[in-house]
N, C-alpha and C positions, 0 to 999 in steps of 0.2 A: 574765573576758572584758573587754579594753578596750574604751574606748569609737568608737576606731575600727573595730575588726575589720570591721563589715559595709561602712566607708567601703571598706575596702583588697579586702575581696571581691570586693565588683562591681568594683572596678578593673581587678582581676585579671584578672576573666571576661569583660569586655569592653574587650579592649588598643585604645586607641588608637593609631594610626598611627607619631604624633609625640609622645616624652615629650621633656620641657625642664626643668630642674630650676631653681628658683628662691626660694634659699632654703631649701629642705628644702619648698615648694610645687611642685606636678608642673603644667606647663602643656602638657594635651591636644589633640593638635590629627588633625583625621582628614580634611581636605575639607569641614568644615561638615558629615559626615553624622555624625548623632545628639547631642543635646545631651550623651551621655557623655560620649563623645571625643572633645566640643572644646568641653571648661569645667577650671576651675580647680580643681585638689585642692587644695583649703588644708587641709591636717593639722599640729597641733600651732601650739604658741602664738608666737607671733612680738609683743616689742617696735615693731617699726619697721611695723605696719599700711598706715598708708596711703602710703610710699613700694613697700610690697609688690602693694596695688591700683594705683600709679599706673604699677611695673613690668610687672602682668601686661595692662592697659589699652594698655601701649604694645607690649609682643610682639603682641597678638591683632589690632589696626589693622594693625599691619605682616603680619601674616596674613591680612590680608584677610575677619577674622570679629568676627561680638559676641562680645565679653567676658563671659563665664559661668562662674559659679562653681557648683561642686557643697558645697552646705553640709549638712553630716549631723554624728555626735556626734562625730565627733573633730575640727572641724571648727574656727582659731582662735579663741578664745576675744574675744568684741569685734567678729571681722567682721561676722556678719551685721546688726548695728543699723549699723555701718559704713554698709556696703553700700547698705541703705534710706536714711540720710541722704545717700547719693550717687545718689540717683534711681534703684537697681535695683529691678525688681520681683517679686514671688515667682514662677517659676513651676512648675506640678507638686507642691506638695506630695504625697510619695509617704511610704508606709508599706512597709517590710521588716519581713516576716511570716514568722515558723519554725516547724516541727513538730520532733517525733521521727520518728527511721527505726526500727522495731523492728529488729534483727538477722534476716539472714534462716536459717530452721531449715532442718534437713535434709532433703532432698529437698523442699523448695520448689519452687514453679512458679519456671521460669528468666523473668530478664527481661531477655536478650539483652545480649550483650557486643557493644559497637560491632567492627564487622568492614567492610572493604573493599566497596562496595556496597551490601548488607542483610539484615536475620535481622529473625523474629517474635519478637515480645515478647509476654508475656499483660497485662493490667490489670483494673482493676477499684475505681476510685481516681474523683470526679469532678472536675471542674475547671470555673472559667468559660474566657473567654475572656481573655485577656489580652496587649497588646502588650509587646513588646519593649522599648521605652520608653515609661516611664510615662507616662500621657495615650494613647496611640498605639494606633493599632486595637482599641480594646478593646469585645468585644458583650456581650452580655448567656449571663446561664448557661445552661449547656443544662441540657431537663430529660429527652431522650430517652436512647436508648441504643443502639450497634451493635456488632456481632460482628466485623467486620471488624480485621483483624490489625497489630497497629502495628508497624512494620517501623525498626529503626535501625541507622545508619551513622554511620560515623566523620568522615566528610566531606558536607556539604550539597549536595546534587545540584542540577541547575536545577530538576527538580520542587517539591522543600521551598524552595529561593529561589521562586519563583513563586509558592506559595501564600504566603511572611511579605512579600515584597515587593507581592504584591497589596492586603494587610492594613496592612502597618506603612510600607509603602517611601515614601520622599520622594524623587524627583527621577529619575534618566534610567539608562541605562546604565553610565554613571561613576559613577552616586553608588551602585547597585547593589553594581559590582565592589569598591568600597570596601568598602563591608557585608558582601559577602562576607568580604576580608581580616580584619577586624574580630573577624568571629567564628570563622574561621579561626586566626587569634593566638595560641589557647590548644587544648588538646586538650578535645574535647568531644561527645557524643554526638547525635544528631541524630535524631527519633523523627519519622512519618509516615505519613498515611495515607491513602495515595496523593497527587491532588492535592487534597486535601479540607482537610488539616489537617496543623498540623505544632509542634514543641515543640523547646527545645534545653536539656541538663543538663552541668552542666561540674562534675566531681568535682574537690574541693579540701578535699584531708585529711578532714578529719570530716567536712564541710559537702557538701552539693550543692546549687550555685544551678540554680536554673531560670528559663530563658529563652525568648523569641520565641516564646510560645503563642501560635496564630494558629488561626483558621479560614476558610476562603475564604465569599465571603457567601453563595453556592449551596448552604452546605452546614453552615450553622448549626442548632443545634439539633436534631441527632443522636446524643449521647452522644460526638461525637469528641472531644474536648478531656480528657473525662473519661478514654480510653483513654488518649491522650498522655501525662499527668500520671503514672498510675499506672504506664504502663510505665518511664517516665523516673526516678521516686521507685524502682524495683525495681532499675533499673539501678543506683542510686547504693548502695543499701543492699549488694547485690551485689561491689558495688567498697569495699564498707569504710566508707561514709560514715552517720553517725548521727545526723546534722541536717538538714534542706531549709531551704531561705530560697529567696524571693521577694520581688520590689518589684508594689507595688500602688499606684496612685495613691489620694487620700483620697476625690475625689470620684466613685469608682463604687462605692457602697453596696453592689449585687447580687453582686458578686464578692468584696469584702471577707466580707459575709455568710456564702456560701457557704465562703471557705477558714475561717472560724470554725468552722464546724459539720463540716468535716471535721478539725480539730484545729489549726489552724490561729491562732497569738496575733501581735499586732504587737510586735516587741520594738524597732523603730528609726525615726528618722523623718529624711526629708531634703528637700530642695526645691533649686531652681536661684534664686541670683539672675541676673537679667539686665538688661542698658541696652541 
């Protein structure tokens, strides 16, 4: 496995808007929503460093945003002390966390193939809470449990926007619709339940990332999050996929905990610089 893969993963799974190529550097840009997609992929080793920060410093002014860089293992070799000695500073140290998917056996409980509108999925998997982006809405674990039916689609309805945007959303109506496009970008399942809770799994070859765990605050600490996850992880196993990843940020202890003890190892680490 390189040492970029998990860089090029999330990229994947959450397209920004605007790619711009600089260098063999991707500069993202989405509206200023989400530090994803609109910070600097610097992959692979570049001689000429700081003509390449003072390139990507002078696009993202003229874009009307901070300049953010996404630094993780494939990340050039030199930027990030770079970076600090130019006044950025750390933000989000995050951890990407994997499991195995066992394969699923025959006549297994189905765990719902994204379909137009929605279909029940079973679970049985627990989860904390976790934002969308790292730092970002993230509560504490649940430790109850419910029977209610997680229901996934292929497309985000205003219901499952309503509950991550009540959770994770920054900014108005525009900065919504963005978000939407965003995670629209990529093909990707969308699991919920009702307006309570909501999770998003984007099948990529082996891997299945999981994204926008959310719970609305009326409705924390019911076992939803844990239905989420599990039907979301059945979904991907389903579809052929024999790994999960997740980003977790470093400092919410409760949840890193909890994905240990369901199997759960950190295998990557990344952080934003920013000015």
């Amino acid at each position: 496995m390189t040492d970029d893969v998990f860089d090029r993963l999330v990229d994947r799974a959450w397209p920004a808007l605007g790619r711009t190529d600089s260098g063999g550097w991707t500069l993202r840009t989405a509206g200023g929503v989400t530090k994803r997609a609109n910070s600097v992929l610097p992959l692979g080793g570049r001689r000429d460093l700081e003509p390449a920060v003072d390139a990507a410093e002078e696009f993202y002014a003229g874009q009307g945003l901070p300049c953010a860089f996404s630094v993780g293992p494939g990340a050039a070799p030199g930027l990030d002390g770079l970076l600090e000695a130019r006044g950025y500073r750390v933000v989000d140290p995050t951890l990407v966390m994997v499991a195995p998917l066992e394969p699923v056996a025959p006549g297994a409980g189905r765990g719902g193939a994204p379909v137009p509108g929605a279909g029940p999925a079973s679970g049985g998997v627990p989860a904390p809470e976790e934002g969308a982006e790292p730092g970002g809405g993230a509560g504490a674990p649940e430790d109850g449990w419910s029977g209610a039916e997680v229901r996934l689609a292929a497309e985000p309805g205003a219901d499952w926007l309503d509950v991550w945007w009540s959770v994770d959303g920054r900014g108005g109506d525009d900065a919504r619709e963005t978000a939407r496009r965003i995670l629209t970008g990529v093909p990707a399942v969308y699991g919920s339940l009702g307006a309570e809770a909501v999770g998003r799994g984007v099948v990529q070859g082996e891997w299945l990332g999981v994204y926008c765990m959310a719970t609305a605050a009326h409705a924390r600490r019911r076992g939803h999050a844990r239905r989420i996850l599990n039907a979301l992880l059945s979904h991907g196993r389903e579809q052929g996929a024999r790994h999960a990843y997740l980003c977790v940020v470093e400092a919410n202890t409760a949840a890193r905990s909890l994905y240990e003890r369901l199997g759960f190892t950190a295998s990557a680490r990344y952080h934003y610089r920013v000015r």
